[in-house]
N, C-alpha and C positions, 0 to 999 in steps of 0.2 A: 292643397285645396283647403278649402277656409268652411268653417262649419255653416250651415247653408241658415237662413233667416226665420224666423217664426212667418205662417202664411200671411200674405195680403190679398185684398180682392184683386179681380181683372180690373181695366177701364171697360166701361159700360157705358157708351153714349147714349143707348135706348133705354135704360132704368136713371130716374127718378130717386134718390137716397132720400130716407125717412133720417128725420134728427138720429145723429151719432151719440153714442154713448163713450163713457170713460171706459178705456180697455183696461179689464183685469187683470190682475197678476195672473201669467201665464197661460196665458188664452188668447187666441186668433180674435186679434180686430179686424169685423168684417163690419158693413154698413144693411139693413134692411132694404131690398130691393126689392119693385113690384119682378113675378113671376115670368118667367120666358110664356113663350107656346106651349110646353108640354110643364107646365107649373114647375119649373125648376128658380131656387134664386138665384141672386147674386153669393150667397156666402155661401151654397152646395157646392157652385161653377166652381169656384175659387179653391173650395179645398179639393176638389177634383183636376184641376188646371196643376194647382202644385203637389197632389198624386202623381199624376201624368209625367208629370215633369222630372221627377226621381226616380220612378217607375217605368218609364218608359212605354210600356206595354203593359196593360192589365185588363180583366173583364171585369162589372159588373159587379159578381161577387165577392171578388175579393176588395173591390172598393168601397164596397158596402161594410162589410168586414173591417176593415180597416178606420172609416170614416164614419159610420154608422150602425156599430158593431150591436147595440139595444133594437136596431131596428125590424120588423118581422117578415119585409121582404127587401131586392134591392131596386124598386120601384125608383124608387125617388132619385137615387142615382141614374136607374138609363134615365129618365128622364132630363138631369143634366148631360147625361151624354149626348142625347139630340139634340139640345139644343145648343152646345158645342159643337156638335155637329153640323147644324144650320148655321152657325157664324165661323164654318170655316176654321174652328179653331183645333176639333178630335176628328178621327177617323176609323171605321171600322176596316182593318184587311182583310178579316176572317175569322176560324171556329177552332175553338180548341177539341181536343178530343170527345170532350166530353158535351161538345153542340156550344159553349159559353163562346157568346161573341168577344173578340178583342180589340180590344181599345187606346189607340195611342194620338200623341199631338198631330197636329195636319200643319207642314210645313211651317214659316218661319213668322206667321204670324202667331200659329201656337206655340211655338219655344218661347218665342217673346213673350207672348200671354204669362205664362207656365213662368218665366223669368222673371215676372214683373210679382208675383205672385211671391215666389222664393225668393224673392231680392237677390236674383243674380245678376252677371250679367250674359249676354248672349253666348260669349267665347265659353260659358261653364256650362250651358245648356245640352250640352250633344249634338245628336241628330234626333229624327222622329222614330227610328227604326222602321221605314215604310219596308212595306213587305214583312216583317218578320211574322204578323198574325194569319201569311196565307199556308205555312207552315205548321200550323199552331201553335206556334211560340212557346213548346215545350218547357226550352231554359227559360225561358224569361216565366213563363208561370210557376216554376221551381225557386227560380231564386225569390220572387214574389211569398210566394207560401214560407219560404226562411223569412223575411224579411217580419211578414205578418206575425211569425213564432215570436220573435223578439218583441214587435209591440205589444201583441197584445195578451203575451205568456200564455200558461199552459191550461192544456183542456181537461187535466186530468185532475180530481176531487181532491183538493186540499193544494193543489198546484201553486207556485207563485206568479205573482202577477209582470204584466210587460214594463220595459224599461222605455222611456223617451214617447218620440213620433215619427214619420214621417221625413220629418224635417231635420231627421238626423242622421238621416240617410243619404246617398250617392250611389251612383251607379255609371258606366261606362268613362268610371275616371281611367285616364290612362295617367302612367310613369315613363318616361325616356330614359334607357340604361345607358349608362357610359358609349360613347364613342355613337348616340345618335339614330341608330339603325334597327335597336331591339326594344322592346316596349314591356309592360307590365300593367295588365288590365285585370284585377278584381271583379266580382261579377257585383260585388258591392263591398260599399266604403261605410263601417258604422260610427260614431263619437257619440260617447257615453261619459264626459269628462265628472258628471253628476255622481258617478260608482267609481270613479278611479280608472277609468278606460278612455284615454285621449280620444283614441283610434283602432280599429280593430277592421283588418280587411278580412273579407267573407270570400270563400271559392265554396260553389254549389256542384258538386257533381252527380250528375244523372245514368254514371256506370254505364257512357257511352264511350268515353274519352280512355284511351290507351293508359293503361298504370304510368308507363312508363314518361309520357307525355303529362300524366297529372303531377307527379312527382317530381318532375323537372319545375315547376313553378317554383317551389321552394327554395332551388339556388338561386331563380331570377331575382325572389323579393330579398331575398341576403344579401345579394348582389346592389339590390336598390337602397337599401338599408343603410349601406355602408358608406355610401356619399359621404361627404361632405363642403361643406360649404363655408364661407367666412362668414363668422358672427358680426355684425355690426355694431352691436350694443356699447356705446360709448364706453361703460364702465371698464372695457375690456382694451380701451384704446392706444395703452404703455406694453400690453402683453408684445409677448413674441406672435413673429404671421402664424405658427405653427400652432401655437395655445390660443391664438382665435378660432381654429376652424372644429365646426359643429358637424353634427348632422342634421341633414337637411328638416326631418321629420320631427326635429327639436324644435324648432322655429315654427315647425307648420303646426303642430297640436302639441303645443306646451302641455307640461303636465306631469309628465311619466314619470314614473317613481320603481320602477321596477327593471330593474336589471337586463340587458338584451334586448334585443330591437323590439316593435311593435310587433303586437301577436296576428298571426294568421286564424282564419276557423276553417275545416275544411266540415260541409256539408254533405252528407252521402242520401243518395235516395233514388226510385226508380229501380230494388231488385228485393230478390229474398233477404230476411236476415242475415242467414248467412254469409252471402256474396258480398253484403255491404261492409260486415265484420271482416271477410277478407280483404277487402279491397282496403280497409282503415288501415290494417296491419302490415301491408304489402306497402303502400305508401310510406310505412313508417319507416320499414324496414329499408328501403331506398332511399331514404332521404335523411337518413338518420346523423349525417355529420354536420343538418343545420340546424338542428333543434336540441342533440343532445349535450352542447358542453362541451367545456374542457374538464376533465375528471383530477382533483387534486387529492392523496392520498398521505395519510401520516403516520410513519411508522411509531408506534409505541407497545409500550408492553399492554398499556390496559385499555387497547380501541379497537383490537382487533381487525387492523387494519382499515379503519375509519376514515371517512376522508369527508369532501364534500366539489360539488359540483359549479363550476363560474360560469352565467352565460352572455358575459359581455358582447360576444360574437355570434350569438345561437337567437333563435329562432322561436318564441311560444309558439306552439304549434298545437291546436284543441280541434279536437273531432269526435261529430255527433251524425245522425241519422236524422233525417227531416219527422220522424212521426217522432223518436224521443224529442225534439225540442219543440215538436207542438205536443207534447203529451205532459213535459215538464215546466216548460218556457226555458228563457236565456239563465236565470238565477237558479233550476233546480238541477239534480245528481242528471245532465243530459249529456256534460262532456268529459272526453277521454286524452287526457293530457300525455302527448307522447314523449313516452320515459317514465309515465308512472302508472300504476297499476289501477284499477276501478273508475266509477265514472263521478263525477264531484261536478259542481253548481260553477258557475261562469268564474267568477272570482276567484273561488278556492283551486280551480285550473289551473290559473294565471300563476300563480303563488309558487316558491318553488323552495319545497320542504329538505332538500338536499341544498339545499348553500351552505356557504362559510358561516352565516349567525345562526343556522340550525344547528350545523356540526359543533360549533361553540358551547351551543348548548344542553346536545347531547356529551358533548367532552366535559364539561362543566357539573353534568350529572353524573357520569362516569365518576369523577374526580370526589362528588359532595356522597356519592354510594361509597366508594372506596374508601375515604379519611372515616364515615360512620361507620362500617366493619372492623375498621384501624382500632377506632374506640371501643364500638362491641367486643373486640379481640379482648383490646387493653382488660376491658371490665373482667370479662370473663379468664383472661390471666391471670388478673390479680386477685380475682375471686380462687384463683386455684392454689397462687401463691400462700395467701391468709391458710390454707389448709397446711402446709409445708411449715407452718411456722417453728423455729426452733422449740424443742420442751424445755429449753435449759434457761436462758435468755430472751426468749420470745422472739428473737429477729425473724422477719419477713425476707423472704430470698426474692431477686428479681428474677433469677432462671430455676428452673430445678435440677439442670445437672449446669456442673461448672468444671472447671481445670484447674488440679488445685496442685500444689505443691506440697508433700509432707517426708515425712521420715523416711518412706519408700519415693519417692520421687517423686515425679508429676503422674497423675491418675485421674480419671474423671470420678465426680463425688458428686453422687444423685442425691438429692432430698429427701426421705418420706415423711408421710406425714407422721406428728409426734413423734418425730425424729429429732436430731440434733446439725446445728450449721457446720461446717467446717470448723470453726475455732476450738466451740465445745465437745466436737468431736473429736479432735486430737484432747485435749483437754481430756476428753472422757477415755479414752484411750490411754493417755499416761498416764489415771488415776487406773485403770485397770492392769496394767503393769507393775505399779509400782504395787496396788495390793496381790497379785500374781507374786510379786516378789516377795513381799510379806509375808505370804502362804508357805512361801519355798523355804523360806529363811525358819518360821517355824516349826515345819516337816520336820527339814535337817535337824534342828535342834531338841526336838522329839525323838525322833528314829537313831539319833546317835544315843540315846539313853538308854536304848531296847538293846535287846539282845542282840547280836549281829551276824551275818548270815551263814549259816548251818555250812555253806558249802566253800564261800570266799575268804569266809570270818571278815567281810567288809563292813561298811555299812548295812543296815537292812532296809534302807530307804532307796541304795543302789549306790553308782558311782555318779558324783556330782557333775552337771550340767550335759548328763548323759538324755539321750530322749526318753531313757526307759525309769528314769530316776523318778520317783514316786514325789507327787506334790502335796499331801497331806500324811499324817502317821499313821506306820502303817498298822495294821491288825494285828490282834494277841495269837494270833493264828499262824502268821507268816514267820516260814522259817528258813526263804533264800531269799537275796534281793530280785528287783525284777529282770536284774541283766543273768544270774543264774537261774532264775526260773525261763525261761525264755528260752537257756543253751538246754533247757531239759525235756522241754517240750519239743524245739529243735530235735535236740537226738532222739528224741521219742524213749525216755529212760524210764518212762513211769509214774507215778508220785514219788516222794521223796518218804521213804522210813527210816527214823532215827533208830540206833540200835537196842537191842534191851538194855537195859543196867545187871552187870554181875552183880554175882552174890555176895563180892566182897563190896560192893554200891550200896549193896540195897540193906548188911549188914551195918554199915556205916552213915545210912539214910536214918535207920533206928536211932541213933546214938544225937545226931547232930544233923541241921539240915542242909541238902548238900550245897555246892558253891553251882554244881553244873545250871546254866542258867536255861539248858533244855531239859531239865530231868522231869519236868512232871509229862513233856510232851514224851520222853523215851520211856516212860511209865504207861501213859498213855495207848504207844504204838506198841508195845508189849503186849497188852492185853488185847487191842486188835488186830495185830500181824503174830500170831503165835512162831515161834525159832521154827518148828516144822513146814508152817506156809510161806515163808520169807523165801523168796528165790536168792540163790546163792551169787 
C-alpha cells in the first residue's frame, strides 16, 4: 500500500470557490467555500470526508480532536457532519457507550468523496462499515483513540508532542498469505518515514480477544514478511533470478535501515493494569520465537560468555497500554520492547542494543579495560621492580623470583629489596667464602702456634676440615680442642683439671722458667682444686 496523499476538497457543485491561494509548504490546499445549511465549509467537509475515510467510523469528538484539536467545542464538526449527511455522503448508525453518535461514509458516493479527498483510488478505499456504529463500535473507537495518541502525543506535563496526520494512516488494509486463502488485516497501517519508520502496523487489543488467538497474529505477519518478490530495478538486470528477489515490503515503503522485518505495535486497553500487564507478557511469552532472534554466543576468556543477538527473521514487536500512549505520546518511555526490559520512547524501542555492533563494542571495551589494567599492572610492576634493584650494580629485575642455576644447582632466587641480583650474588657469595677461607687459614696458623690440646696433644684449634674445628684463634683459656671438649661433655667427665706441679716442678720453677707450656694453668688449678678436693 502506498502512503496515502495530503488532503484535497470534495467536488462541490453547490459552492461557489473564492480566489485560490498559493498552497503552503505542508498544508492542505483547500479553496474558501460559501457555508452548507448548518454553516459548515468546504475545507471542514473535506478534512472530515478524509477523516472518514481512514477512520472509518468515528464520532464528533474525536474528530474534533483530531481536526480541530484548539477548538472549545465539536460544534463545528457535527455541523459538517450534517451536512454530509444531507448530501448523502456520512451516516450516523448509532451511540457509543458513552451516548457519542457515530459517524461513517454513506455508501459509494462517499468513499469516492472520501477518495477524491485522499487521492485514492476507489479499489483502496474499503467499505463504509455500515452497521458497525449500531454496536458501538467499541474497536473502532479504540483503535481511533490509538491512532489520536500518535497524532496528537501526550497529555501528560512536559510530554512529547505527536508525529505526522491523518493522512499517514490506513486502516482495514488487508495482506494475502501464501497459497491465497489466509489474510492479514492490521487494525491500522502507520508510515512515519520522517523519524526513520517506513511502516509500522498497529493491533489494538480490547482484552476481549482469546491470548491465544492474539498471539497467533505474530506468525501470520512473519509469515507475510517473508515474501518475496522479484525486484525490477534495471540496475539489478545481469544478477542471478535468485539475487533479484526482495521482499515485498521493500518495494512498498522503501526506507528501512534496521534489521528484521517491519515492526508490529500491539495496543492493550479495556481492563485493570494489571490484566493488561499480563496479557503483554503472556503474548510475549507465546510468541516468543518471532521477535526474539537468533542468539549468537562467543566463547572467550574475557566476555563472559557474551554474545549478541540477529534479527534477520524476527519480528520488532513494542507494546503499550492506551492511557500510557496518551499520557506519553508515540516518542515518550510508553513502549515495552519484547526481549528487553523497561519501557523506552518509540524509536529507542525499535533499536536493538544486543546486536553484533553492540557486542563489538562492548568486546571492544572489554579489550580497551583489559590492555589499560595490562598497563596499570606493567606500571605498578615496574614501580615494584625499581624497589628490588640490585645494591651491588643497580640492575632492575623484570620478575622478582626467577630460576637460576649456581653452585648448588637449579634453585628459585627471590629478590629483595637492597638486595643483590643473581650475578652479584654468587659474586658476593664467593667473596664470602673465599674470606671464610681466609679466616680459616689464619685460625690454623694462630692456633698451631698455641699450646696444643691438653688431652689429644693436637691441634687446639681441633682436627682440620672437621665441623667442630674452630674458625678464629682460640682463647688463652682453652685447654682441649673442640672435638675433645665435646667427647667430655659427651661423657659428662666434668671440667678438665690439670694436675698440680711437684715439688721437684715447683723446686725447679724457682731456678729457671719451666718449658711446661700449661704450668701457670696447673699453678692455677692447684690453688683452686686443692689435692684433698680433686676426685680421684
Amino acid at each position: 500500500m502506498h502512503a496515502p496523499a495530503r488532503l484535497a476538497e470534495p467536488d462541490d457543485d453547490h459552492d461557489q470557490a473564492d480566489a485560490t491561494r498559493p498552497e503552503p509548504p505542508d498544508r492542505i490546499a483547500v479553496r474558501r467555500g460559501k457555508p452548507k445549511a448548518n454553516d459548515s465549509t468546504n475545507a471542514l467537509r473535506a478534512e472530515v470526508l478524509g477523516a472518514l475515510g481512514v477512520l472509518k467510523v468515528a464520532t464528533a469528538d474525536q474528530l474534533q480532536r483530531l481536526l480541530r484539536p484548539s477548538a472549545m467545542s465539536n460544534k463545528a464538526i457535527r455541523q459538517a457532519l450534517n451536512d454530509l449527511a444531507r448530501q448523502h455522503l456520512a451516516a450516523s448508525d448509532g451511540n457509543t457507550k458513552t451516548r457519542d453518535k457515530t459517524w461513517r461514509l454513506e455508501g459509494t458516493a462517499g468513499l469516492e468523496a472520501a477518495g477524491h479527498v485522499l487521492r485514492l483510488p476507489r479499489s483502496e478505499m474499503g467499505g463504509t462499515t455500515r452497521g458497525a456504529g449500531s454496536s458501538g463500535a467499541q474497536h473502532a473507537m479504540a483503535v481511533n483513540e490509538s491512532v489520536l495518541a500518535f497524532i496528537l502525543g501526550g497529555t501528560a506535563p512536559g510530554a512529547t508532542g505527536g508525529v505526522g496526520g491523518i493522512e499517514d494512516w490506513a486502516t482495514e488494509v488487508e495482506f494475502t498469505l501464501p497459497g491465497g486463502r489466509r489474510k492479514v488485516r492490521p487494525d491500522a497501517l502507520w508510515q512515519a518515514p520522517e523519524i526513520g519508520l517506513p511502516v509500522l502496523m498497529v493491533e489494538v487489543d480490547r482484552s476481549t480477544m482469546s491470548l491465544r488467538r492474539l498471539a497467533a497474529k505474530l506468525p501470520a505477519y512473519r509469515e507475510l514478511f517473508r515474501v518475496k518478490v522479484k525486484d525490477s530495478d534495471p540496475a539489478l538486470a545481469d544478477k542471478d533470478p535468485a539475487d533479484r528477489m526482495v521482499h515485498w515490503w521493500h518495494r512498498t515503503w522503501p526506507g528501512h535501515t534496521r534489521p528484521g522485518y517491519p515492526p508490529v505495535a500491539l495496543v492493550f486497553t479495556d481492563a485493570s493494569t494489571t490484566t493488561l500487564t499480563n496479557r503483554q507478557q503472556k503474548v510475549a511469552s507465546m510468541s516468543a520465537d518471532c521477535w526474539q532472534g537468533t542468539r549468537w554466543t562467543v566463547t572467550r576468556d574475557d566476555n563472559d560468555g557474551d554474545g549478541w543477538r540477529e534479527y534477520d527473521d524476527a519480528i520488532p514487536v513494542i507494546a503499550t497500554t492506551l492511557d500510557l500512549l496518551t499520557e506519553h505520546g508515540p516518542l515518550g518511555p510508553a513502549w515495552w520492547r519484547y526481549g528487553r526490559p523497561g519501557r523506552h520512547s518509540l524509536l529507542d524501542a525499535l533499536d536493538n542494543p544486543d546486536n553484533r555492533d553492540a557486542y563489538n563494542q562492548r568486546q571492544k571495551a572489554r579489550e580497551d579495560k583489559a590492555r589499560q589494567e595490562e598497563r596499570e599492572a606493567a606500571r605498578r610492576h615496574r614501580k615494584a621492580m625499581r624497589t628490588l634493584a640490585c645494591a651491588d650494580c643497580g640492575n632492575i629485575p623484570e620478575q622478582a623470583t626467577t630460576r637460576e642455576y649456581g653452585p648448588d644447582g637449579r634453585q628459585d632466587f627471590t629478590r629483595r629489596p637492597r638486595g643483590r641480583c643473581w650475578d652479584c650474588h654468587l659474586e658476593h657469595q664467593e667473596q664470602q667464602a673465599a674470606a671464610a677461607r681466609e679466616r680459616l687459614h689464619q685460625a690454623r696458623t694462630a692456633n698451631a702456634q698455641l699450646r696444643p690440646c691438653w688431652t689429644c696433644r693436637g691441634s687446639i684449634g681441633g682436627e682440620e676440615g672437621s665441623e667442630l674445628e674452630l674458625t678464629q684463634k682460640a682463647g688463652p683459656d682453652r685447654l682441649e680442642c673442640p672435638g675433645c671438649e665435646h667427647d667430655r661433655q659427651e661423657k659428662r667427665l666434668g671440667p678438665l683439671v690439670l694436675p698440680a706441679p711437684t715439688k721437684r716442678e715447683q723446686m725447679a720453677a724457682l731456678v729457671s722458667t719451666p718449658a711446661d707450656p700449661w704450668w701457670d694453668v696447673r699453678v692455677l688449678h692447684a690453688k683452686i682444686y686443692p689435692v684433698k678436693d680433686r676426685t680421684a
